[in-house]
C-alpha positions, 0 to 999 in steps of 0.5 A, a space after each residue: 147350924 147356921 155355919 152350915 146353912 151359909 156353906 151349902 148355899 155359897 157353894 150351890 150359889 157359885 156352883 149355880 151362879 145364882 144371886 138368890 143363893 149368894 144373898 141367903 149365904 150372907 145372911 146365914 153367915 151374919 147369924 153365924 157372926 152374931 151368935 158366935 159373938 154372943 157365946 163368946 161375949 157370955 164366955 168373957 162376962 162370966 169372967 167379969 167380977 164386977 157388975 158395971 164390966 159385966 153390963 159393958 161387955 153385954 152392951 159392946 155385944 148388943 151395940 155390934 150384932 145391931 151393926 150387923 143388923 143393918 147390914 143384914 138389912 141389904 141381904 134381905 133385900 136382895 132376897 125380895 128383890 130376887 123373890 119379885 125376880 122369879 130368880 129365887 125362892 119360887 121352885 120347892 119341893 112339895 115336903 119343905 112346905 111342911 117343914 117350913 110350916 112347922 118351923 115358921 109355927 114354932 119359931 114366930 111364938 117363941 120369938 115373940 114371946 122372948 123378945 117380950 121377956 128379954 126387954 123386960 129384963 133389961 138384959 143386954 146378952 139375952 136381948 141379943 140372942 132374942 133379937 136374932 131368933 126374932 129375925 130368924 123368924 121374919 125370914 122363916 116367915 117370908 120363906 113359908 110364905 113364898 113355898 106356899 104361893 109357889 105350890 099353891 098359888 100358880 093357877 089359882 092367883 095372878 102373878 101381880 097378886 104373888 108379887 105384891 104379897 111377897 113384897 109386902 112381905 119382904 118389906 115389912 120383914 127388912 122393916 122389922 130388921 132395920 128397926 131392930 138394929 136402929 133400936 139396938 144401936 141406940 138403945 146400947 149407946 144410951 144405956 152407956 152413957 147413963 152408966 158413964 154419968 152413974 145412972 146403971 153403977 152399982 159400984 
């Protein structure tokens, strides 16, 4: 799905010359990397006899999709800076309001409520799956947001009070983002080293 959403926008993006399409190619394209990653990782651990291996493999995926959530960070970026720009995310039609709304409604509580369980459980493989939802519900928010000001907003509010909810917004969703992949990065290289001092072995 995500694959999908990353082709369609690159290809209205060069199609219409527009950086706002570009930048939301990307990040679908990141999500579509990271997930695949995660699959194919599960695939390989499931082949893994011993438990230390097993718990590497987990790391190595965690440790790359935090990577690519920095990177992910700058497409974000582009996308506020594009929103504030009036270059993107400001003409929807009336019904993705709603299909925005329902989306955002369901993803946001699922994210959160895996993303708790899944640092709970201290496992690698399913932090990285709950941390992508996790940004997928930032964007789903950021996205919400923008449709509603944009059918709602215009003649009712200012542009600066627009522009500066939007910014907040997007400021807080890329915070939340960067954080994960600052986290995620450090978290993988410590949780590395105490097994390479025998602090996680079970062998």
């Amino acid at each position: 799905m995500n694959l999908a959403f990353a082709v369609f926008n690159s290809v209205v993006g060069i199609k219409s010359q527009s950086a706002w399409y570009i930048t939301l190619s990307v990040y679908y394209t990141l999500l579509s990397i990271m997930r695949y990653w995660a699959v194919n990782y599960e695939r390989r651990i499931s082949k893994a006899e011993q438990n230390k291996k097993l718990i590497l493999l987990e790391l190595a995926v965690y440790r790359n999709c935090s990577i690519l959530f920095l990177v992910m960070t700058a497409a974000l970026g582009g996308m506020v800076i594009l929103t504030l720009r009036s270059q993107g995310g400001r003409h929807y039609p009336g019904y993705t309001i709603y299909a925005f709304a329902l989306y955002a409604f369901i993803k946001v509580p699922l994210a959160i409520a895996g993303r708790i369980k899944a640092g709970k459980m201290k496992s690698p493989l399913l932090m990285t799956i709950q941390s992508i939802g996790y940004a997928d519900a930032c964007v789903a928010i950021l996205s919400l947001q923008t449709a509603m000001l944009s059918s709602f907003g215009q003649g009712n509010l200012e542009d600066r009070v627009v522009e500066l909810m939007n910014a907040g917004t997007g400021a807080f969703m890329c915070l939340m983002v960067l954080g994960m992949g600052i986290y995620g990065i450090y978290w993988a290289l410590k949780q590395k080293k105490e097994m390479g001092d025998g602090g996680m072995s079970n062998d």
